[in-house]
SELONU-668226 format. One record per residue (C-alpha): x, y, z; residue in one letter. Coordinates in Angstrom, 3 decimals. Each point is the difference from the previous one (the first is absolute). Example, Ala and Ser with C-alpha at 12.3 -4.5 7.8 and 13.67 -1.06 7.14 Angstrom:
REM residues 2
{c1=12.300&c2=-4.500&c3=7.800&type=A}
{c1=1.370&c2=3.440&c3=-0.660&type=S}
***
This chain:
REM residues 139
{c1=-17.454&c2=-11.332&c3=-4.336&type=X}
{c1=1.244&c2=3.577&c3=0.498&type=X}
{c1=3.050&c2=-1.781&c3=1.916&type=X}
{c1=0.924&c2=-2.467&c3=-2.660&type=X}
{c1=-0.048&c2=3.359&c3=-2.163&type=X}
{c1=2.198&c2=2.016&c3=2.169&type=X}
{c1=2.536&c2=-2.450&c3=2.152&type=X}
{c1=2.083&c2=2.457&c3=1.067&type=X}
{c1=-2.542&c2=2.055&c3=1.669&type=X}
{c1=-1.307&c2=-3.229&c3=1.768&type=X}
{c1=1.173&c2=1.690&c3=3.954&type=X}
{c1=-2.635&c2=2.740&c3=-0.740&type=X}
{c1=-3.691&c2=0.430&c3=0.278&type=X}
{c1=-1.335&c2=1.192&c3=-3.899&type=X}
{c1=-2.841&c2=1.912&c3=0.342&type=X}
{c1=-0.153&c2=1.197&c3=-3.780&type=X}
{c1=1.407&c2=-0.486&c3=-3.703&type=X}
{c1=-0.466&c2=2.646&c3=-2.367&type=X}
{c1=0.681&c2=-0.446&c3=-3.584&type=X}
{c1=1.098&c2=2.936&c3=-1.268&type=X}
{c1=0.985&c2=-1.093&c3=-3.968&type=X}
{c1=3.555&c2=-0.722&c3=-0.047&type=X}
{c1=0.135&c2=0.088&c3=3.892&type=X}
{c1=-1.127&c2=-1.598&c3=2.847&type=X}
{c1=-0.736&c2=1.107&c3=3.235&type=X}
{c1=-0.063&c2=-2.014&c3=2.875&type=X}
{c1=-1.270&c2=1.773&c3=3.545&type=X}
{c1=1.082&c2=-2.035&c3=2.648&type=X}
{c1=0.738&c2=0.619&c3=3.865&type=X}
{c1=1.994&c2=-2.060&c3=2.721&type=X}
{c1=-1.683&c2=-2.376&c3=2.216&type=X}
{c1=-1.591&c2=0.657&c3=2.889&type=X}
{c1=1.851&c2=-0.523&c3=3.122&type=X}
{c1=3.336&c2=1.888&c3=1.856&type=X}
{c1=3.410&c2=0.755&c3=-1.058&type=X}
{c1=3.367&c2=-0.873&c3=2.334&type=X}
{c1=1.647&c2=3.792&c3=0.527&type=X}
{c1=3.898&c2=-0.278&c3=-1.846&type=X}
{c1=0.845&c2=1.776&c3=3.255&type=X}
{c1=-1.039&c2=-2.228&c3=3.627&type=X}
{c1=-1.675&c2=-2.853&c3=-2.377&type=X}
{c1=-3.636&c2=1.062&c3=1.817&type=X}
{c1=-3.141&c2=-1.542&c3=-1.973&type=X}
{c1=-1.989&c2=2.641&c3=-0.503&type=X}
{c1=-3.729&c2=0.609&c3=-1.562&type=X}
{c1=-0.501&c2=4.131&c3=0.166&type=X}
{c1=-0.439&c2=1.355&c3=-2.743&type=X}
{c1=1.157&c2=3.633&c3=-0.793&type=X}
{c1=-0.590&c2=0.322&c3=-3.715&type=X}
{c1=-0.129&c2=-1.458&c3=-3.335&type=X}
{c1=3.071&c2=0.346&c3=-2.163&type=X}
{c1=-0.676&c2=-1.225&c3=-4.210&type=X}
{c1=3.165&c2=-1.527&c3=-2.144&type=X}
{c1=0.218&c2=-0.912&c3=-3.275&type=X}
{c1=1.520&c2=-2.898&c3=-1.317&type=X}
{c1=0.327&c2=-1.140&c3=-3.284&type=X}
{c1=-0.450&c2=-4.113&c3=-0.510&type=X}
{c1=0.046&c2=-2.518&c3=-2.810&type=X}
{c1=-1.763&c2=0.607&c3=-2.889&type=X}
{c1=-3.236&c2=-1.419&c3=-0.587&type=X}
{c1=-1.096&c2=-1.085&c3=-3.623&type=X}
{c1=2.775&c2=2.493&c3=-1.471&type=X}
{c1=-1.264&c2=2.695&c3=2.335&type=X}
{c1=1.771&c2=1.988&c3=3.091&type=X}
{c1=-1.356&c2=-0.560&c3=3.420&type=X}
{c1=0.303&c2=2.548&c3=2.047&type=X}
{c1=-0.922&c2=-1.013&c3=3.809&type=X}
{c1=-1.093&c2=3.106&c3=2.071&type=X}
{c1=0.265&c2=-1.116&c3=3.578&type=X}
{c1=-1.299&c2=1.546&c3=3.074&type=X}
{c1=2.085&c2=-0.833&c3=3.231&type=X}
{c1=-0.313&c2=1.310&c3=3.403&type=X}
{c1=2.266&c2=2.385&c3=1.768&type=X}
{c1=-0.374&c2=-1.157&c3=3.475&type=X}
{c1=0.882&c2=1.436&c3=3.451&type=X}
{c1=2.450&c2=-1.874&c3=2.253&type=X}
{c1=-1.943&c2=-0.985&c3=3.516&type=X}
{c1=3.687&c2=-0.390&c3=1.885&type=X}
{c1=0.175&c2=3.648&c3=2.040&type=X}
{c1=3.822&c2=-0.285&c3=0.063&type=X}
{c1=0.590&c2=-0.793&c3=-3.765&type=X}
{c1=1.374&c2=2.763&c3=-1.962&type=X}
{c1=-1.711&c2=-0.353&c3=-2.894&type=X}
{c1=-3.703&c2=1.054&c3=0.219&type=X}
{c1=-1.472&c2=-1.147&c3=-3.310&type=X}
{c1=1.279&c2=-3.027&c3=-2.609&type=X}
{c1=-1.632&c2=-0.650&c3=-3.358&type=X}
{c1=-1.048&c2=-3.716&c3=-0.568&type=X}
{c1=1.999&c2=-1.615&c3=-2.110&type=X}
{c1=-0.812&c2=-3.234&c3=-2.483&type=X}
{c1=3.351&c2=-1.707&c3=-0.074&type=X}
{c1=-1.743&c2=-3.069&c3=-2.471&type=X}
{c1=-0.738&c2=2.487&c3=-2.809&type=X}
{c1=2.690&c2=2.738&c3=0.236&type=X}
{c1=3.122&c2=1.319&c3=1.685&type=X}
{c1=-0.270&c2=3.247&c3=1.576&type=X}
{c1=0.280&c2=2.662&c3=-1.900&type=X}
{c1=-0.682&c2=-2.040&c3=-3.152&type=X}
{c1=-1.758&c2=1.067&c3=-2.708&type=X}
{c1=-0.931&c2=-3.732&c3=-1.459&type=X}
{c1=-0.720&c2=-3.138&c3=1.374&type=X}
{c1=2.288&c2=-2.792&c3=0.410&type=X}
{c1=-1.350&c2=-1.816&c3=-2.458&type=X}
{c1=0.142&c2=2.889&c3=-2.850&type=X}
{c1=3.819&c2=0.752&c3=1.400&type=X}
{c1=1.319&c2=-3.683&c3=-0.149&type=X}
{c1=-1.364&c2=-0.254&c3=-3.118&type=X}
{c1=1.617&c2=3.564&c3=-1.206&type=X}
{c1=3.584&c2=-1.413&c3=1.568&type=X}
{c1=-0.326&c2=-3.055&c3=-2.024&type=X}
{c1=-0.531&c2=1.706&c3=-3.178&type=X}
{c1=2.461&c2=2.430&c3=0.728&type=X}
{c1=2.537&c2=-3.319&c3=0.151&type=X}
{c1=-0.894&c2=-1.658&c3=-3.018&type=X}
{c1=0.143&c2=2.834&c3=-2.309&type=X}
{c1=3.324&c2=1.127&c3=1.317&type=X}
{c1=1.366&c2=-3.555&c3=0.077&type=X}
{c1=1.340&c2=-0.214&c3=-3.310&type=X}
{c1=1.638&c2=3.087&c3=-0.329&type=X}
{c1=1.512&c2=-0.341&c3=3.970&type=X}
{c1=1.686&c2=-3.184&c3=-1.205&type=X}
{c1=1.809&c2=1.671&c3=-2.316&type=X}
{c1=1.467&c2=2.185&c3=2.265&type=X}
{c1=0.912&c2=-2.179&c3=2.455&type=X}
{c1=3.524&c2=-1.019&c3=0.537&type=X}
{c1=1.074&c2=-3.289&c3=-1.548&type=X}
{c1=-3.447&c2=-0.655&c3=-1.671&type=X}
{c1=-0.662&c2=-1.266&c3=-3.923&type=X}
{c1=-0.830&c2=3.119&c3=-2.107&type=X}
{c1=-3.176&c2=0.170&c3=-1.214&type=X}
{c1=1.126&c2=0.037&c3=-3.666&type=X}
{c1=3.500&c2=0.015&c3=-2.248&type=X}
{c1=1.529&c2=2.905&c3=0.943&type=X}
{c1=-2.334&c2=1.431&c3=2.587&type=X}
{c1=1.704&c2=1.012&c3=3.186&type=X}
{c1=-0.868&c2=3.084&c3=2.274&type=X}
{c1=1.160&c2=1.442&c3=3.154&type=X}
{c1=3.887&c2=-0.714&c3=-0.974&type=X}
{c1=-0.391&c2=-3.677&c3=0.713&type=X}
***
């Protein structure tokens, strides 16, 4: 049930949802299981600490969902890699360094094109104005 609910947060185990009135919190973690190093490409499993992000997803019943994630921070096993640690990433619900799931920023990119559609038209070169008279950016 919980992942018909939340799709976009189907890669993760959820552990908890809190419903906090107008918000709702879903505590989730990764997966067990190891983590290729961006560096030499090694698998590994060692853990070296917990790191928690916050994403914000769709809205549920007209209410925010925020998931709070817990991912690992784990330690490269490869002796000649330069990088010692790597955080796990979870590249089916977010981009690094994103602060909402795919899901939530699709669905803000799509909005952001229909509601700037009409008004982009009329600014483009050699298109109809929107109405008698109407023209903007010297076209």
């Amino acid at each position: 049930m919980i992942k018909t609910v939340f799709p976009g947060l189907s890669a993760l185990v959820i552990d908890q949802v809190l419903d906090l009135g107008n918000l709702v919190r879903v505590m989730a973690r990764t997966p067990p299981g190891g983590a290729a190093c961006p560096e030499c490409g090694q698998l590994s499993e060692r853990v070296h600490a917990y790191h928690q992000r916050q994403l914000a997803d769709l809205p549920v019943g007209g209410r925010a969902v925020i998931a709070q994630v817990r991912v690992r921070r784990l330690v490269c096993v490869t002796a000649t890699c330069p990088r010692r640690t790597l955080r796990e990433q979870v590249p089916d619900v977010t981009k690094r360094w994103a602060r909402r799931t795919r899901q939530l920023t699709a669905l803000v990119a799509d909005l952001a094109v229909v509601t700037t559609g009409r008004a982009g038209a009329r600014c483009w070169p050699g298109s109809a104005p929107a109405s008698r008279g109407a023209r903007c950016c010297g076209y």
